[in-house]
C-alpha positions as CSV (number, residue, x, y, z in Angstrom):
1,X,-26.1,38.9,-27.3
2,X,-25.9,36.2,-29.6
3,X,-22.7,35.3,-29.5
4,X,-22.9,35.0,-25.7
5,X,-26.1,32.5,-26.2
6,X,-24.6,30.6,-29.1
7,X,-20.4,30.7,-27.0
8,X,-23.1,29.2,-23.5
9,X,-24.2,26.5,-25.7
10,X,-21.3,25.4,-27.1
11,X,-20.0,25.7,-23.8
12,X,-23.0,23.3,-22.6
13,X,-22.5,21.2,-25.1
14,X,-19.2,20.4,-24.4
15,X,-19.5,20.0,-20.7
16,X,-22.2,17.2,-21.4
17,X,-19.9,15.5,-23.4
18,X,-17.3,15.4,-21.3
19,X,-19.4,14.1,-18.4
20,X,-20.6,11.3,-20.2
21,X,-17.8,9.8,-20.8
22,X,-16.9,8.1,-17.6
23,X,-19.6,5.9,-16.9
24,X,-21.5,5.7,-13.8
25,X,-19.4,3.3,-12.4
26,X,-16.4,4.9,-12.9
27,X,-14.5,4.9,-9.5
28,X,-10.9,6.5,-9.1
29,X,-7.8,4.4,-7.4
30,X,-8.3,7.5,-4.6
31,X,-11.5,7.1,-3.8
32,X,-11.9,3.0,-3.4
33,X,-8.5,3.5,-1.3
34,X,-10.7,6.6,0.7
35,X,-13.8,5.0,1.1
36,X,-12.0,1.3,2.5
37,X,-10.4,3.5,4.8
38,X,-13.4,4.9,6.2
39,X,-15.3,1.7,6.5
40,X,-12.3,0.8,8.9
41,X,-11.1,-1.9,6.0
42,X,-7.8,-0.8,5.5
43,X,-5.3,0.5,7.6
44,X,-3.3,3.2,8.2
45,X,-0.2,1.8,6.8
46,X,-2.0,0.5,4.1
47,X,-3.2,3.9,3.7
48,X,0.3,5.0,3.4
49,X,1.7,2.6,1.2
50,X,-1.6,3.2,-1.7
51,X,-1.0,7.0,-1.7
52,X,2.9,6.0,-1.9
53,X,1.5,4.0,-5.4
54,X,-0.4,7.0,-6.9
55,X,2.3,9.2,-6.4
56,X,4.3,6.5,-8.5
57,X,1.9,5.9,-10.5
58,X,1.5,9.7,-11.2
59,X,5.1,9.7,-11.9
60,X,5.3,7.1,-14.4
61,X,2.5,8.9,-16.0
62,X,4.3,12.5,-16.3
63,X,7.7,10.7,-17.6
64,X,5.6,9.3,-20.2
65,X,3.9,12.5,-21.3
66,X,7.1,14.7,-20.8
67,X,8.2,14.3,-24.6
68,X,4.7,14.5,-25.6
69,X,4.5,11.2,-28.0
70,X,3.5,7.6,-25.5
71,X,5.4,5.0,-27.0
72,X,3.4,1.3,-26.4
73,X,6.4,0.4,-23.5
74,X,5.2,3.3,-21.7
75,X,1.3,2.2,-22.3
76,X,2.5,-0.8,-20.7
77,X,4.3,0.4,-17.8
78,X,0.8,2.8,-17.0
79,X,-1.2,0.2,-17.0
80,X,0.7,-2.4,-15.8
81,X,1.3,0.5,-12.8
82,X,-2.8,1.2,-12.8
83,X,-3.3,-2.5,-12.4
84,X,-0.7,-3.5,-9.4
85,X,-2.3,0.0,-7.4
86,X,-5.6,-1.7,-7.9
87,X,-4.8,-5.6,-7.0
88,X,-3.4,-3.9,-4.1
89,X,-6.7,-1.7,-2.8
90,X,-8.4,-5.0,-3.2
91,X,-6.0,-6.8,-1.4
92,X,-6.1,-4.7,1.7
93,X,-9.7,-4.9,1.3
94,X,-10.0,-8.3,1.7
95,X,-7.2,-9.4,4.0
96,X,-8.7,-9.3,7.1
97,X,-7.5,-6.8,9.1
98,X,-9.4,-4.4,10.6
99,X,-8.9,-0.6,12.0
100,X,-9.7,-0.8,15.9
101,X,-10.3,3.2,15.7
């Protein structure tokens, strides 16, 4: 019985730390992409073309941990790929268009 109490703690314990480390602001690449699709800010081929990045950027990111060590090119690369799928949610944000339906 104890060790069931004391393994739910720990488990606890763990969980809460793990939560807590993306901050309440945190907001994935997905979800800015979803949610400017829903307020009819981007469209459906911009839609298209920012899952087309995360699947890239996905990529890049499974290359990089296929031989297990990330050398500081492939850092780079990530975040250089991280940062062009974001300039380009805010980009379709803001350019004007609009979804009629």
């Amino acid at each position: 019985m104890k060790k069931i109490l004391f393994l739910s703690l720990i488990l606890t314990l763990v969980s809460a730390a793990v939560s807590a480390q993306r901050g309440p602001g945190f907001r994935s690449n997905r979800q800015r992409a979803v949610a400017g699709f829903n307020s009819g800010q981007i469209t459906r081929p911009e839609r298209f073309e920012l899952r087309k990045d995360l699947v890239r950027q996905r990529a890049i990111q499974h290359h990089a941990h296929r031989d297990g060590v990330i050398t500081p090119i492939e850092k780079r690369r990530i975040h250089k790929a991280k940062c062009n799928t974001r300039r380009d949610v805010i980009r379709f944000r803001h350019n004007g268009r609009n979804r009629v339906i």
